[in-house]
N, C-alpha and C positions, 0 to 999 in steps of 0.2 A: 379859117377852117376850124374844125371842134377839136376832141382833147381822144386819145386814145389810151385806155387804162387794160392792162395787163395785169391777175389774176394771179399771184407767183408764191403763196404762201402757203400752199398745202402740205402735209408731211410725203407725200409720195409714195406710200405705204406697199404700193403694189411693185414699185418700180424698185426697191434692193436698199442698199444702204448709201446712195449718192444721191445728190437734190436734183431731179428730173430739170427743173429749170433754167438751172444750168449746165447738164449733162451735154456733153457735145453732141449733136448730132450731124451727122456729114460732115465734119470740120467744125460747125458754129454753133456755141450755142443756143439751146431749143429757146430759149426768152429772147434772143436776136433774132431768130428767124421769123420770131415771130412779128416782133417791132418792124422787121424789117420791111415785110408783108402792111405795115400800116401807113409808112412812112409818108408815099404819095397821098394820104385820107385825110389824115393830121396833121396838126403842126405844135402838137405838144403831146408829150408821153409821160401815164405815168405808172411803175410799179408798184403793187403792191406786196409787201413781201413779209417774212417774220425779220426781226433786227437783225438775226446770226446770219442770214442772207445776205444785206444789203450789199459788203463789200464785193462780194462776189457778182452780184447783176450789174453793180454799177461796173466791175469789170466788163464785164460782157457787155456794156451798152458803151463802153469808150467810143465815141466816134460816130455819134449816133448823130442822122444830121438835121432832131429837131430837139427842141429842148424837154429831158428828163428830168422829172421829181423823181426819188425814190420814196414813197408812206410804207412806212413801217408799223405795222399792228402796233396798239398799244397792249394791245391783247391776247396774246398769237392762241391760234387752235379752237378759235371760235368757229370756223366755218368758215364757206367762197360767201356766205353770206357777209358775217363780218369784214371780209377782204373789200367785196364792194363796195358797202359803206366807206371803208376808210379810204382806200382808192378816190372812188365820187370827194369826196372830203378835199381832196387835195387838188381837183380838177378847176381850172379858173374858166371856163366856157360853160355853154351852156348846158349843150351837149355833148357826154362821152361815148362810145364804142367801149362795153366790156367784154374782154375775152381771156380764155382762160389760159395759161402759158403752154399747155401741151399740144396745142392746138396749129402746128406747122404750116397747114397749109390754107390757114385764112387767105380767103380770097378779097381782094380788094374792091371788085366791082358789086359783091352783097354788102360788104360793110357800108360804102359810099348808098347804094339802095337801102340799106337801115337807115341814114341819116336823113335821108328824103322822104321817109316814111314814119320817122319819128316827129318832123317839123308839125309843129302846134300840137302836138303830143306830149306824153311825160313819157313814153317808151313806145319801140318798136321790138319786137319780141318772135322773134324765130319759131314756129311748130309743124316741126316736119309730118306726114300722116302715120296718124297712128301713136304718136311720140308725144309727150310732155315739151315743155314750154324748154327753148334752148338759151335759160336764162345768162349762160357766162359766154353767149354769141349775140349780145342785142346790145342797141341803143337807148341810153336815158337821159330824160333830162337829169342832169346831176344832182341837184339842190334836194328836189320832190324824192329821190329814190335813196339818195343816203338819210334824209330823215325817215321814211318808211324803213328800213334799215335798221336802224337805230329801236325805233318803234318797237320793231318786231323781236328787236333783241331782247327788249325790256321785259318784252311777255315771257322772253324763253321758248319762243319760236323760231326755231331752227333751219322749216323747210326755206328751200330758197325760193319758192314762186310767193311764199306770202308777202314779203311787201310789193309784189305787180299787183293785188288783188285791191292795194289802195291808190292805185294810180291811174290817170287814165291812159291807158295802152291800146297800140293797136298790132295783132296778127299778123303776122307776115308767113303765109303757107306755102310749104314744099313747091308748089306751081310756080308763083313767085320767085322764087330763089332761084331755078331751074330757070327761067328766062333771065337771069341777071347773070348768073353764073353757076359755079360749080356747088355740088353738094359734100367736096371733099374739103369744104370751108368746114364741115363740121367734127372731121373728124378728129378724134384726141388719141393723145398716145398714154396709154397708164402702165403700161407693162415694157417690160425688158422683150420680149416677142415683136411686139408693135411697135418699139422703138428701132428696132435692127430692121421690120422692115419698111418704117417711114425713111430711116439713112438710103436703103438700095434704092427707094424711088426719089430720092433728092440728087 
């Protein structure tokens, strides 16, 4: 089975003065819940995180029961772009599943549908109607998308859909996802509101 990478390096700006990633939510925290949700997909995990993180996720993933890297930015505050990269970076399969740490209620049976959707691909890439591309909920090949990454750094290219624009990818539309599973795989929590009420529905 391929590698799941986890997105854990943002400042949280909306969320107060605590690192949302690891802020508990219902009892555990939100980068556990979310690993936890992979666990069956994967069989290797990795975080990406700023260094002042690390000790703290590695807490939170004590006991995890497939084997974690932690990639620590060499550069923190670059963007979920840079996170990718460096994440991909540190993944030893082909293909990974990236997703972004606020993101509780990944669903298992669209991630597993990325990964089948991604074969002979360099990306399988989420766009719900109406929406932009749900770049920190899709599959890549690893190798092809942290060099695009990197690439797009070099330019000072920031958006996160540019480097899918060098890759060959395929769409995966809200119909799609709806037959696999749930659309609450995409929800994220950025705020102290939407955290209090993603805990009532856990």
């Amino acid at each position: 089975m391929p590698t799941g990478v986890i997105i854990a390096g943002g400042r949280s700006t909306r969320f107060g003065d605590r690192d949302k990633a690891v802020a508990e939510l219902a009892g555990t925290p939100m980068v556990r819940r979310v690993a936890d949700r992979l666990a069956g997909s994967v069989d290797a995990l990795v975080v990406n995180c700023r260094p002042e993180q690390a000790s703290a996720i590695r807490a939170a993933l004590e006991g995890y029961p497939r084997e974690v890297t932690v990639a620590e930015d060499p550069e923190p505050d670059l963007g979920p772009m840079a996170g990718i990269g460096t994440g991909l970076r540190a993944v030893e399969s082909a293909y990974a599943f990236v997703v972004a740490c606020d993101m509780p209620f990944v669903d298992s049976d669209v991630v597993e549908y990325l990964f089948e959707r991604a074969a002979g691909h360099d990306a399988a890439v989420p766009r719900l109607d109406d929406e932009w591309f749900q770049t920190t909920h899709a599959v890549y090949r690893a190798a092809p998308m942290a060099e695009a990454c990197e690439r797009a750094l070099a330019r000072d290219e920031r958006r996160i859909v540019e480097p899918l624009f060098e890759l060959d990818y395929v769409v995966v539309d809200e119909a799609e996802v709806r037959e696999r599973g749930s659309l609450a795989t995409f929800e994220n929590v950025n705020t102290r509101e939407e955290f209090e009420a993603a805990a009532k529905r856990l």
